[in-house]
C-alpha positions as CSV (number, residue, x, y, z in Angstrom):
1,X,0.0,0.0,0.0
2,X,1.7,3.0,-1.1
3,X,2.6,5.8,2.0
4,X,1.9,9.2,1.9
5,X,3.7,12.0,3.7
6,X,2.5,15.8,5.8
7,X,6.0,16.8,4.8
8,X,5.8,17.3,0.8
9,X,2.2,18.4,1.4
10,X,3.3,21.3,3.8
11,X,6.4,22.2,1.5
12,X,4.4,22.7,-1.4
13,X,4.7,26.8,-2.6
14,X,2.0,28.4,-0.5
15,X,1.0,25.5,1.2
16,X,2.2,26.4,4.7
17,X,1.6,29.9,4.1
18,X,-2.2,29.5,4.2
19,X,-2.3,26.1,6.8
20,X,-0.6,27.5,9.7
21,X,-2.5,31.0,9.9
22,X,-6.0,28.8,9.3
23,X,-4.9,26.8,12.2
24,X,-4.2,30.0,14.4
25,X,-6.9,31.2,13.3
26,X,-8.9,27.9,14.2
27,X,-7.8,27.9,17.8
28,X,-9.3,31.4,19.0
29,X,-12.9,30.0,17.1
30,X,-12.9,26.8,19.1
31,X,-12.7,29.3,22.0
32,X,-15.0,31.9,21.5
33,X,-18.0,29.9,22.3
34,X,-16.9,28.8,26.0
35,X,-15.0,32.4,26.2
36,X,-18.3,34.2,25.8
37,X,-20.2,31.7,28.6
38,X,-17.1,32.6,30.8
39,X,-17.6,36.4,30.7
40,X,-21.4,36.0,30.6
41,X,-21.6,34.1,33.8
42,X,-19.1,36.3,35.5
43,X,-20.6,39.5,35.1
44,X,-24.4,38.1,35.6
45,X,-23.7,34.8,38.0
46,X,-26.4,33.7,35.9
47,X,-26.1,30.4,33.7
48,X,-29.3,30.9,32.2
49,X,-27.8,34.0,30.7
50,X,-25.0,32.2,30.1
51,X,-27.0,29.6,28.0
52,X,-29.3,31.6,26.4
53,X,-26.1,33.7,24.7
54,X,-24.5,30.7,24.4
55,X,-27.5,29.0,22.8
56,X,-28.0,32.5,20.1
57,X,-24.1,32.0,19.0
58,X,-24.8,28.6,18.3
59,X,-27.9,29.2,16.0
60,X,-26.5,32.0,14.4
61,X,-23.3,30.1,13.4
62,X,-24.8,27.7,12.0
63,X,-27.0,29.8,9.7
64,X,-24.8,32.1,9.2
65,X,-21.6,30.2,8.2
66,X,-23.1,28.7,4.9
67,X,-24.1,32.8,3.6
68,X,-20.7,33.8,4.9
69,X,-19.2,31.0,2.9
70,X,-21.5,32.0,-0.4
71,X,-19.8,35.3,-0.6
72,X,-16.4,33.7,0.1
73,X,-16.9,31.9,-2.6
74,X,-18.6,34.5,-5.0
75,X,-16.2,36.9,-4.3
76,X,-12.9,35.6,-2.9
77,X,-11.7,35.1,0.2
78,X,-9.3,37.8,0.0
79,X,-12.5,40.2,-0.7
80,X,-14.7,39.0,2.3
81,X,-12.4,38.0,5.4
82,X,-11.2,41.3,6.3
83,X,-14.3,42.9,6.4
84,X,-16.3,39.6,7.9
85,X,-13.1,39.6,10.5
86,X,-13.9,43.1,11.1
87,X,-17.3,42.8,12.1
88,X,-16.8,39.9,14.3
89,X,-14.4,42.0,16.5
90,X,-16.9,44.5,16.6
91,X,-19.9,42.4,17.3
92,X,-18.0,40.6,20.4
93,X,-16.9,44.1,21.5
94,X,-20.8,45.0,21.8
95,X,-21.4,41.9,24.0
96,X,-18.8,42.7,26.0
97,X,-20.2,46.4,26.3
98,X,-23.2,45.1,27.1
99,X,-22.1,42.6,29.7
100,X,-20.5,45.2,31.5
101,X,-23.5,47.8,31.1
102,X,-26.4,44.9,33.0
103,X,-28.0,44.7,30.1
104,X,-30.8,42.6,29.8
105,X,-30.6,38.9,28.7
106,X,-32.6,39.5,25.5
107,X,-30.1,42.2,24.6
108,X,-26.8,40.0,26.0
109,X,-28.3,37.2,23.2
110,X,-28.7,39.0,20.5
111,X,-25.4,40.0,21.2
112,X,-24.4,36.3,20.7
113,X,-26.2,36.1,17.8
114,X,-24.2,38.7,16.2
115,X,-21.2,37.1,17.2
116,X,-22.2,34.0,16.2
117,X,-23.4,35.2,12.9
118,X,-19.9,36.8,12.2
119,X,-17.5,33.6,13.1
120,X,-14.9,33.3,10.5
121,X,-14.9,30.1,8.5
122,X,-11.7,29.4,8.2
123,X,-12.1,25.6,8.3
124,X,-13.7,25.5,5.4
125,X,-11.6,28.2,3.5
126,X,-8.0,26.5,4.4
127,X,-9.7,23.3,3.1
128,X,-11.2,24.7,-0.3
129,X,-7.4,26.0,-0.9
130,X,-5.9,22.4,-0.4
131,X,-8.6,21.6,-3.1
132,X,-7.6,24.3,-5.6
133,X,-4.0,24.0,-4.6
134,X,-3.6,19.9,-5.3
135,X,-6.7,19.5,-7.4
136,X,-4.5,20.3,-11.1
137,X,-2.1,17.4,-11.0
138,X,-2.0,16.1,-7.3
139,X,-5.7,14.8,-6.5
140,X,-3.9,11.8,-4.9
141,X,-2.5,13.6,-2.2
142,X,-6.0,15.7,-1.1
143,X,-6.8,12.6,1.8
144,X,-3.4,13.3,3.1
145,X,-4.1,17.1,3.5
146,X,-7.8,16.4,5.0
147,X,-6.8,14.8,7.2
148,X,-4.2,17.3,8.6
149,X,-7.4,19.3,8.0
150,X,-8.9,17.4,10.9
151,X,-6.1,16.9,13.1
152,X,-5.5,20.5,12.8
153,X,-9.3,20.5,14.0
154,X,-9.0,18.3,16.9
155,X,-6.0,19.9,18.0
156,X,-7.9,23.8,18.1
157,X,-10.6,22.2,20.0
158,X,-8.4,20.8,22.4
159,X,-6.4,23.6,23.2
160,X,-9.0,26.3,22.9
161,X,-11.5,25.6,25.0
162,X,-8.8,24.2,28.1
163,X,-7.3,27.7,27.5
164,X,-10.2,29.5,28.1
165,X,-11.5,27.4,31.0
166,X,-8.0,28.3,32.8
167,X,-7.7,31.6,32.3
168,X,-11.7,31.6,33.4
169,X,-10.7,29.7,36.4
170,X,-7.3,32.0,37.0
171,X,-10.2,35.2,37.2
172,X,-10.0,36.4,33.8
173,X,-12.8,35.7,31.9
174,X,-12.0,38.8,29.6
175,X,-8.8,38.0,28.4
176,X,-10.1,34.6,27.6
177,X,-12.3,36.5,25.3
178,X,-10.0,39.0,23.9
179,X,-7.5,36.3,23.2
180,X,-9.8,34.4,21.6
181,X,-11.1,37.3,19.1
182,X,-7.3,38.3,18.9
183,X,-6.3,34.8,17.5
184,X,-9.3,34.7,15.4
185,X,-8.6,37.9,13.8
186,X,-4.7,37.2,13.2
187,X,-5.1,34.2,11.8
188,X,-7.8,34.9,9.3
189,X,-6.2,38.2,7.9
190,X,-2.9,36.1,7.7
191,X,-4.9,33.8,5.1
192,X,-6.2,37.0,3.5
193,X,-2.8,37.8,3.0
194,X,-2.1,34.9,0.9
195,X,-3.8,35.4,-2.7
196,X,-1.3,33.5,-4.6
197,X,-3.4,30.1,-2.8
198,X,-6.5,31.4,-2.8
199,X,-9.3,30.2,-5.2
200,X,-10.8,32.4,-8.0
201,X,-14.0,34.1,-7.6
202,X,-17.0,32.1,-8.6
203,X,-18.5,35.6,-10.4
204,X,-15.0,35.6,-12.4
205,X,-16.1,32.0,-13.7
206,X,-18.6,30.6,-16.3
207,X,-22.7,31.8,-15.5
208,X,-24.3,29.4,-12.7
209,X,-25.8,26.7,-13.6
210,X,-27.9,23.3,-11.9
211,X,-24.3,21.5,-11.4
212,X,-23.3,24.0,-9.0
213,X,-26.0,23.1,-6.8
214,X,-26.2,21.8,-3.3
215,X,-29.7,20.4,-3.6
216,X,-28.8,16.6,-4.6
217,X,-28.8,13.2,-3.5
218,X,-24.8,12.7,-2.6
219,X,-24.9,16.4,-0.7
220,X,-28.0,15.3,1.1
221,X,-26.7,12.2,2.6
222,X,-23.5,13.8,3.6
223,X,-25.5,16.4,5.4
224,X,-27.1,13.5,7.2
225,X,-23.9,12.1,8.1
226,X,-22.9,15.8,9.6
227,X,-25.8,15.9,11.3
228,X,-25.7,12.4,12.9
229,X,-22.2,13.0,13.5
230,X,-23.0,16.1,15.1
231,X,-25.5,14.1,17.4
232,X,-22.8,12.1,18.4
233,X,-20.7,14.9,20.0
234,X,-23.4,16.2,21.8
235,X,-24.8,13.4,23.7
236,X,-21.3,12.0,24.5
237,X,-20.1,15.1,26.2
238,X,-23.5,14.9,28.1
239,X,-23.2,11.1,28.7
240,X,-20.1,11.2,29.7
241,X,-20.5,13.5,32.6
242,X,-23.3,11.9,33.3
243,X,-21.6,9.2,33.9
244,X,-18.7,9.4,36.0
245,X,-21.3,11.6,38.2
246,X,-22.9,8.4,38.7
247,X,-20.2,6.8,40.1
248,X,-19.0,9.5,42.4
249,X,-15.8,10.5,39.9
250,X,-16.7,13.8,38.4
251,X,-12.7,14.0,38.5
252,X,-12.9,11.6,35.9
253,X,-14.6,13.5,32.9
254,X,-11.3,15.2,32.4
255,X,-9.5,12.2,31.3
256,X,-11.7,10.5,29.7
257,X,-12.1,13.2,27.2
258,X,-8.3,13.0,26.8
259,X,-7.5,9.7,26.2
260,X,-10.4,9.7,23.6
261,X,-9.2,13.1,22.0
262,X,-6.3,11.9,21.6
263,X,-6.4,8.6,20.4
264,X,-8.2,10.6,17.4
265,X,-5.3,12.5,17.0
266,X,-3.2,9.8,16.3
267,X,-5.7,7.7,14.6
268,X,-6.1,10.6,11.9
269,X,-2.6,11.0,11.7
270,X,-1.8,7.7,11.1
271,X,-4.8,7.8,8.5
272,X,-3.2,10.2,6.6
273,X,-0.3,8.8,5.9
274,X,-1.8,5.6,3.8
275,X,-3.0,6.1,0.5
276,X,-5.9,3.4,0.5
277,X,-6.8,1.8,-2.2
278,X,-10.3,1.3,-1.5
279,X,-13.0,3.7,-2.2
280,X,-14.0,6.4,0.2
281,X,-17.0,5.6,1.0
282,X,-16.1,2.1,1.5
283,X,-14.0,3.7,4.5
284,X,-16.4,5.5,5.2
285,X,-19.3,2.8,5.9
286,X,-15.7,0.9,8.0
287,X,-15.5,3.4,9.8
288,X,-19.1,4.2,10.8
289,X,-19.6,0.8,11.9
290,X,-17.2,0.7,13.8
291,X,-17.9,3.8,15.8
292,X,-21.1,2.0,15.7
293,X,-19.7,-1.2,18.0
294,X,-17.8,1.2,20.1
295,X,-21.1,3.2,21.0
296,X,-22.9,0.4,21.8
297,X,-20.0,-0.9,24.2
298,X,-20.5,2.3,26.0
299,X,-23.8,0.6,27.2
300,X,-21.5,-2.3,28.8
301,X,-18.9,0.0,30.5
302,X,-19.3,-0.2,34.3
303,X,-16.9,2.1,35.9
304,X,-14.3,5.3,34.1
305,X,-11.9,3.0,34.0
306,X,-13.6,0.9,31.5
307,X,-15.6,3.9,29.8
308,X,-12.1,5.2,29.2
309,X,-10.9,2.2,27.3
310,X,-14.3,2.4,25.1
311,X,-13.8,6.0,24.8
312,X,-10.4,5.2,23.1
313,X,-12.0,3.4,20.2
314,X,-14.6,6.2,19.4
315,X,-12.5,8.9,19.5
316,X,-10.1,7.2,17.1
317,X,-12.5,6.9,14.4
318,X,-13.7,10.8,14.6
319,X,-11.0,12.4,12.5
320,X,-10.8,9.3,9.8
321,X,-14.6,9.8,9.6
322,X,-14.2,14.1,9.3
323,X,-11.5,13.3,6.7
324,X,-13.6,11.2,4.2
325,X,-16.5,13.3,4.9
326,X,-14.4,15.9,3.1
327,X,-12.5,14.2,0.8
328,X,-16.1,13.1,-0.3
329,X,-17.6,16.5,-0.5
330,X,-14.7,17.6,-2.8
331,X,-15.2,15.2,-5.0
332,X,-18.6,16.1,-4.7
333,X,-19.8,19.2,-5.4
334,X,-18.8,22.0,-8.1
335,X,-15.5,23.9,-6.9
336,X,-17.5,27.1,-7.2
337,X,-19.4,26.1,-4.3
338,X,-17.2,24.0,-2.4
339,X,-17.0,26.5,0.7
340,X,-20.4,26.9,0.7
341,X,-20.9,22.6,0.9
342,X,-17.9,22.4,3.3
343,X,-19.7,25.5,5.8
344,X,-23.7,23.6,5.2
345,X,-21.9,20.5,6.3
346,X,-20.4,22.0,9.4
347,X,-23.6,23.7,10.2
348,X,-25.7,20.1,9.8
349,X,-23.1,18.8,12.6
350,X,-23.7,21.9,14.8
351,X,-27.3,21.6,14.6
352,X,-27.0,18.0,15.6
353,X,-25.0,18.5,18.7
354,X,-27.0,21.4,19.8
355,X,-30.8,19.1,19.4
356,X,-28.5,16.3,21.0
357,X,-27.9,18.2,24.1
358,X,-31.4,18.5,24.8
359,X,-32.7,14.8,23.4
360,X,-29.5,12.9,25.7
361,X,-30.3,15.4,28.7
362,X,-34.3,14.0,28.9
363,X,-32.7,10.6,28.1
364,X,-30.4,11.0,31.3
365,X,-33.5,12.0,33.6
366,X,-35.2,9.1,32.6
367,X,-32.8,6.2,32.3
368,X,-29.4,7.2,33.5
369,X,-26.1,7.8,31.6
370,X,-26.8,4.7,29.8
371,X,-29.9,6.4,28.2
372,X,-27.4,9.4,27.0
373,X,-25.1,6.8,25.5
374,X,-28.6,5.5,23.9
375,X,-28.5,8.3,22.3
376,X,-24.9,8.5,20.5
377,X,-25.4,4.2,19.7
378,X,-28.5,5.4,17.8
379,X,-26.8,8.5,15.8
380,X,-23.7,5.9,15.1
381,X,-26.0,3.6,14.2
382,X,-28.1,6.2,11.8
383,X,-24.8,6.8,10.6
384,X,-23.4,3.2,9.7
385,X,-27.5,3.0,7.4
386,X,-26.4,6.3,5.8
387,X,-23.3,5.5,4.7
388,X,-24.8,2.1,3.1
389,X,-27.5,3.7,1.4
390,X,-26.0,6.1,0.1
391,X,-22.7,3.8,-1.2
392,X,-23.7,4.0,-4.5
393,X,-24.4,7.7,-4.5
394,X,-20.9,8.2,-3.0
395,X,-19.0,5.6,-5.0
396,X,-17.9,6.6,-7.9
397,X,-19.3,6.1,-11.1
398,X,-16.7,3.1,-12.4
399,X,-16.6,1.8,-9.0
400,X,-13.0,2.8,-8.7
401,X,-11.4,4.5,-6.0
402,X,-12.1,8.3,-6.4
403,X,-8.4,8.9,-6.2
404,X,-7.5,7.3,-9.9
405,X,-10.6,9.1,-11.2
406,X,-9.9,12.6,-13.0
407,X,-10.9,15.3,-11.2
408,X,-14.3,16.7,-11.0
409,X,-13.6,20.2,-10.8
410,X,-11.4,19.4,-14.2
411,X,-14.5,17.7,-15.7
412,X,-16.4,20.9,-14.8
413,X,-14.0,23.0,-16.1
414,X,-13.9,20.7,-19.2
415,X,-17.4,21.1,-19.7
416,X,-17.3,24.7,-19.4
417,X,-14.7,25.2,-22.0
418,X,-16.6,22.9,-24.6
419,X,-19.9,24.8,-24.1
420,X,-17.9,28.3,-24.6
421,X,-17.1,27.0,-28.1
């Protein structure tokens, strides 16, 4: 099986120059969420203010990536992020005002909302550039860079949020939030910097047309696979605490998470450095079936100890999963809108973990932890039918592995060139 390697990838002209200031960048959005529940309950000492802004960043990230993503895409990244940067700044600033001011907790979540609407996707902009950067003669080598996509990922949301809980914990709730903004910022008007890696301008490019659109069968069942995914993450943070609350070892939590973040780092990683023969979504129904049996082992575990061990396997098949998810959207969708299907996907998965919160919460009332970890079985389980029904809608045409097939975006550009005749 031939080996791949992060090395070439990151040497390649531009390459680095766009990946490290996205993953800067990355860190201070995986912390703005918890930052802004910090300052909220620190000023107020309410959580339900706390919740409620928390709960209006949420929503308005999620509808607002994919329109933030349109104009990326429309108009270039270079074009949009400062001034989308800009107003994010600007937007937390007012919460912040009107934390300090008492306001009210209808005006403290609108101020989330405008924060949340603003968040900077530059997820989904440093992948679309690996796209445009490899797609010409390299298509091979775009699972090796999704998948330092997603341990680039895993690694902001493991940092971020521990950073913000201890300066939160240290008494500074604000410079949790400042340094949260201030990394968000930096990073995202480093990428702006760098044109020479940015994609063209959809409006620069042929007249729209039905290819470029989202609303099809493949994009559909990814979005389902987001979603379920999304489900996932919710209800295990939920079940988990849950859990080692149960058996008198809140302590516990902490590790847990840990050992199973980490054990997805390595696991994507490690991923990306084989270049599998198989098709994606044949990895991809693997995969979800085997977070499937490692969901439903949760249901078996009987004390941390043993949740941890469980916890291991599920968290090592997250990033894999996130990396075909993407490698499948690329090959997808029309480049034109590939930011757009990248920030729609994200949003599915946000929606998911926010519904799961309240589904595995009324699940824990009623049964225990066990009927949290019901919860994530099922949406593994939802996920594992997805991925076979839709194998032939995400399997490519010859039944080949989507690596030795020619590029789509070349196909599209193929087909633009011949109707232009």
């Amino acid at each position: 099986m031939p080996t791949a390697n992060y090395r070439p990838l990151l040497r390649t002209p531009g390459a680095a120059a766009f990946f490290l200031p996205a993953s800067l960048g990355r860190v201070g959005v995986a912390m703005t969420g918890l930052s802004l529940v910090w300052l909220v309950h620190s000023r107020t000492g309410s959580f339900l203010a706390a919740g409620l802004v928390s709960a209006a960043f949420a929503v308005a990230e999620a509808l607002g990536a994919p329109q933030l993503a349109r104009l990326a895409d429309r108009f270039g990244q270079t074009r949009i992020l400062p001034p989308a940067l800009l107003a994010h700044a600007l937007a937390v600033a007012v919460l912040a005002c009107l934390v300090a001011a008492g306001a009210c907790d209808v005006l403290l979540a609108l101020g989330g909302a405008l924060a949340g609407a603003s968040v900077p996707q530059l997820g989904a902009m440093s992948a679309t550039r690996w796209a445009a950067l490899l797609r010409p003669g390299r298509a091979a080598e775009l699972p090796t860079a999704f998948a330092l996509e997603s341990v680039s990922n895993a690694v902001a949301y493991l940092v971020g949020p521990a950073l913000v809980s201890a300066l939160a914990a240290a008494g500074h709730p604000v410079a949790g939030t400042v340094l949260a903004v201030s990394l968000s910022v930096a990073g995202g008007l480093l990428l702006a910097a760098q044109r020479g890696s940015a994609p063209a301008p959809a409006a620069r490019s042929a007249p729209h047309s039905r290819s470029r659109s989202l609303l099809r069968g493949d994009v559909f069942v990814l979005m389902g696979l987001n979603l379920a995914i999304g489900v996932y993450f919710g209800a295990m943070q939920v079940s988990v605490t849950a859990f080692v609350v149960e058996h008198r070892a809140p302590g516990a939590a902490a590790p847990i998470f840990a050992v199973s973040n980490c054990s997805g780092l390595l696991a994507g990683w490690l991923y990306g450095l084989r270049r599998w023969r198989a098709a994606p979504a044949v990895h991809l129904l693997i995969a979800t079936g085997a977070l499937t049996l490692g969901t439903w082992l949760l249901l078996t575990a009987v004390s941390p100890f043993g949740l941890g061990w469980v916890a291991v396997l599920t968290g090592a098949t997250i990033p894999p999963l996130l990396t075909l998810l993407s490698q499948l959207t690329e090959s997808a969708v029309h480049p034109s809108v590939l930011t757009q299907a990248f920030s729609w996907l994200g949003s599915a998965s946000a929606a998911g973990s926010a519904g799961a919160a309240a589904v595995s919460g009324w699940a824990i009332d009623a049964l225990g932890s066990r009927g949290g970890f019901a919860v994530t079985a099922a949406a593994a389980t939802a996920m594992t039918l997805q991925s076979l029904a839709g194998l032939r809608l995400l399997h490519p045409p010859t039944g080949r592995s989507t690596r030795t097939q020619p590029a789509p975006q070349a196909r599209w550009r193929s087909r633009t060139r011949n109707s232009s005749r």
